[in-house]
Biotite code that builds the C-alpha atoms (Angstrom):
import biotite.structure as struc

atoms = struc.array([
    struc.Atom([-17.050, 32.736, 4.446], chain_id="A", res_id=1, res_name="UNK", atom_name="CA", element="C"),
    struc.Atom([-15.799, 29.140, 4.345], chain_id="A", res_id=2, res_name="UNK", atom_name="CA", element="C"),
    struc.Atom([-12.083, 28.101, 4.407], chain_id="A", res_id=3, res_name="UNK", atom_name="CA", element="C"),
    struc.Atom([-9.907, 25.291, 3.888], chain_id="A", res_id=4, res_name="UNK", atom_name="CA", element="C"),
    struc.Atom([-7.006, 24.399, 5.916], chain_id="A", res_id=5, res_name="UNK", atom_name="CA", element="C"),
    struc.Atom([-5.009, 21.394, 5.458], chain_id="A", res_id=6, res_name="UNK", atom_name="CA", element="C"),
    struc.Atom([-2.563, 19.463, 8.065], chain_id="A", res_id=7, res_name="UNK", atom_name="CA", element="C"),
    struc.Atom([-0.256, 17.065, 7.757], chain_id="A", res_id=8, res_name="UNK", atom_name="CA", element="C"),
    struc.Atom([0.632, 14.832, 10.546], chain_id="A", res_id=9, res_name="UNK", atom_name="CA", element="C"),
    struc.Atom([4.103, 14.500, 11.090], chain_id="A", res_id=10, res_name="UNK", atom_name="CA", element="C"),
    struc.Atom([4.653, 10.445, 10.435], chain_id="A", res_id=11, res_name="UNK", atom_name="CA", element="C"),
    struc.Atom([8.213, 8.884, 12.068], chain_id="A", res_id=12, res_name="UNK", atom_name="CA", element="C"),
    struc.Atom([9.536, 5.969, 9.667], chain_id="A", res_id=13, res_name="UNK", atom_name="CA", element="C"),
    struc.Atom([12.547, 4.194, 10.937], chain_id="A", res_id=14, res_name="UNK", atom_name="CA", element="C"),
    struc.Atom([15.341, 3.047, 8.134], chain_id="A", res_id=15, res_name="UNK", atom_name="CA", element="C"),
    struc.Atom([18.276, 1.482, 8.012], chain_id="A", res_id=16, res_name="UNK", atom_name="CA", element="C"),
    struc.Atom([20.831, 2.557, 5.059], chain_id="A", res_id=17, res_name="UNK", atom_name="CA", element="C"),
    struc.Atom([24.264, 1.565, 5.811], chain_id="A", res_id=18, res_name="UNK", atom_name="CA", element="C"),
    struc.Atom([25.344, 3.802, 2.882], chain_id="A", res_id=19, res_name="UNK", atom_name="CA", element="C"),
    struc.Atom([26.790, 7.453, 2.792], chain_id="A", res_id=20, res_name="UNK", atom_name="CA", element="C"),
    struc.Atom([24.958, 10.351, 4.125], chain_id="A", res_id=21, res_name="UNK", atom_name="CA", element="C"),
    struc.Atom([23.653, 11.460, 0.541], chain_id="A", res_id=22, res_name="UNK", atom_name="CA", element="C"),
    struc.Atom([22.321, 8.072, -0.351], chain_id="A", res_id=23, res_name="UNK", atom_name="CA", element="C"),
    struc.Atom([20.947, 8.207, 3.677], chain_id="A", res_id=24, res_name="UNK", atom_name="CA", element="C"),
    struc.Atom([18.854, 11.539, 2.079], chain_id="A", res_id=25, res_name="UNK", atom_name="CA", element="C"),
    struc.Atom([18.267, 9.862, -0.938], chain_id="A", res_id=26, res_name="UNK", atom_name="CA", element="C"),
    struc.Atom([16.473, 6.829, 0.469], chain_id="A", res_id=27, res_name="UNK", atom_name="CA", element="C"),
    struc.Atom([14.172, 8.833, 3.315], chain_id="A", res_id=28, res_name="UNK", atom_name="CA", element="C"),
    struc.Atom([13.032, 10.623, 0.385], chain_id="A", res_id=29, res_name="UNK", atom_name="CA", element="C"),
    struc.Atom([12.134, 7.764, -1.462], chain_id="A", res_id=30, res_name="UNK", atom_name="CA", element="C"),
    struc.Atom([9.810, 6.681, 1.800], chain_id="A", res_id=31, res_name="UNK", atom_name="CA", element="C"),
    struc.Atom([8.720, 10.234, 1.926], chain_id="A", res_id=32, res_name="UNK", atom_name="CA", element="C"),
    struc.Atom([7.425, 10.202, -1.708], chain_id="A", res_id=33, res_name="UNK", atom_name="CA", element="C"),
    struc.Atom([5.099, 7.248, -1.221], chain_id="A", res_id=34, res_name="UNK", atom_name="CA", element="C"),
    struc.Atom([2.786, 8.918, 1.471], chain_id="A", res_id=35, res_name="UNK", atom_name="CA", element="C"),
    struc.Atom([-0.019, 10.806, 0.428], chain_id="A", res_id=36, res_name="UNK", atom_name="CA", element="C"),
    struc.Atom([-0.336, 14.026, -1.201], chain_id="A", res_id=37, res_name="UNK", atom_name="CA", element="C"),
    struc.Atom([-3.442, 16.150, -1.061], chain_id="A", res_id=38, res_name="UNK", atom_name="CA", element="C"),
    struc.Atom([-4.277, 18.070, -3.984], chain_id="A", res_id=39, res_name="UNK", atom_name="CA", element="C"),
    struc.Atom([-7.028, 21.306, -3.980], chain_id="A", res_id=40, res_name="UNK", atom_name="CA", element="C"),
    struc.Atom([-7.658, 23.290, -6.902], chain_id="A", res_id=41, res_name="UNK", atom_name="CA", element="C"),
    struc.Atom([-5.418, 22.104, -9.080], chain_id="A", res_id=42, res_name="UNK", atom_name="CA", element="C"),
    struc.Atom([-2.309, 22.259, -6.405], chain_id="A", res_id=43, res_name="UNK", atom_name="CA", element="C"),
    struc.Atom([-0.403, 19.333, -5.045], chain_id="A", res_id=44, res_name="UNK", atom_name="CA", element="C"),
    struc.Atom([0.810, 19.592, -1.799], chain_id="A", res_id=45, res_name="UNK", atom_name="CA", element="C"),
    struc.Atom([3.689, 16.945, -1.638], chain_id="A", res_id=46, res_name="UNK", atom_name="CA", element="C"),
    struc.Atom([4.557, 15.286, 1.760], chain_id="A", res_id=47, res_name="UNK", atom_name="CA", element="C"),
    struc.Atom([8.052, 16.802, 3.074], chain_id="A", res_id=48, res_name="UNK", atom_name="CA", element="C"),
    struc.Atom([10.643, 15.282, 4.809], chain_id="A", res_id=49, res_name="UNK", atom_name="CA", element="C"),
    struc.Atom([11.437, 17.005, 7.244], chain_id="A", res_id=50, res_name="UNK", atom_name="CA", element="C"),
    struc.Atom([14.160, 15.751, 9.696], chain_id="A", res_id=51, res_name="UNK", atom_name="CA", element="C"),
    struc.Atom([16.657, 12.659, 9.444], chain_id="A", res_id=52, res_name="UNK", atom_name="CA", element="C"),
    struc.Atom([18.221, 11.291, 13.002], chain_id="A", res_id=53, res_name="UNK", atom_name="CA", element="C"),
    struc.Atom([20.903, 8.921, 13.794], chain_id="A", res_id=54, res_name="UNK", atom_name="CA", element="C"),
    struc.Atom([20.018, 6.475, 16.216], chain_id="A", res_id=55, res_name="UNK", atom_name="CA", element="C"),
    struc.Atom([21.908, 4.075, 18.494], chain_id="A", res_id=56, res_name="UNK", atom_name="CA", element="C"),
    struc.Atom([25.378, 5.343, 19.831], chain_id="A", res_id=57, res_name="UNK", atom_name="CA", element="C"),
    struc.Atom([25.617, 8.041, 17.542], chain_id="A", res_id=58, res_name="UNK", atom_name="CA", element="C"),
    struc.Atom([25.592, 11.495, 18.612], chain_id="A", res_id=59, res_name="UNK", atom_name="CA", element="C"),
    struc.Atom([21.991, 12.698, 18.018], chain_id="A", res_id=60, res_name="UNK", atom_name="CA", element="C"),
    struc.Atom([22.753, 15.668, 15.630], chain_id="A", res_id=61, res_name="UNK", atom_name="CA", element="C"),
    struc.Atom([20.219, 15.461, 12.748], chain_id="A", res_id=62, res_name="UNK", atom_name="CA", element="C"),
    struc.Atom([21.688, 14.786, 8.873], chain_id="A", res_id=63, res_name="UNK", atom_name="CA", element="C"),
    struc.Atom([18.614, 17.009, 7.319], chain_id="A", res_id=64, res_name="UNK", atom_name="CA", element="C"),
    struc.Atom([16.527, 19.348, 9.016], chain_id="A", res_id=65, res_name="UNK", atom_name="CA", element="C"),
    struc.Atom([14.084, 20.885, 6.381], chain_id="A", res_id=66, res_name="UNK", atom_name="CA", element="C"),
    struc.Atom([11.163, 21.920, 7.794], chain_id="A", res_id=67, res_name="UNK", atom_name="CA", element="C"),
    struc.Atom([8.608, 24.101, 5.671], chain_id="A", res_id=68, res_name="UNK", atom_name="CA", element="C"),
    struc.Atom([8.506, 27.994, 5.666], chain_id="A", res_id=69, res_name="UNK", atom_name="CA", element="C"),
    struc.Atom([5.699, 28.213, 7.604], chain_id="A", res_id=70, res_name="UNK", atom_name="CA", element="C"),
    struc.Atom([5.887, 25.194, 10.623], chain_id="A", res_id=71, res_name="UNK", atom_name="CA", element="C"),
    struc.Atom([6.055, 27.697, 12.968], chain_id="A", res_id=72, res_name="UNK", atom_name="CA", element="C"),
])
């Protein structure tokens, strides 16, 4: 029996936003939404965002950590 699986490669995109942690969200799902989406049988499967990071001299404690219900 043939199946199908699908992966998506985790891509790292660094931003800079010097605005407030929502508009921080905001804007890495903006990047987020312009990567591609696979779609199979009439299902999209969106790309997810799945962690933002400070970087530099901030302490490295991540602003979203989403990652999908099965990325185990």
């Amino acid at each position: 029996m043939k199946q199908r699986a699908i992966i998506m490669v985790p891509t790292l995109i660094e931003f800079e936003n010097p605005g407030s942690i929502k508009q921080v969200k905001n804007h890495a799902l903006t990047l987020c939404s312009k990567h591609q989406s696979i779609i199979v049988d009439k299902v999209e499967y969106a790309p997810k965002l799945l962690l933002i990071s400070p970087l530099g001299d901030i302490p490295d404690q991540p602003l979203v950590f989403d990652p999908p219900p099965m990325a185990a």
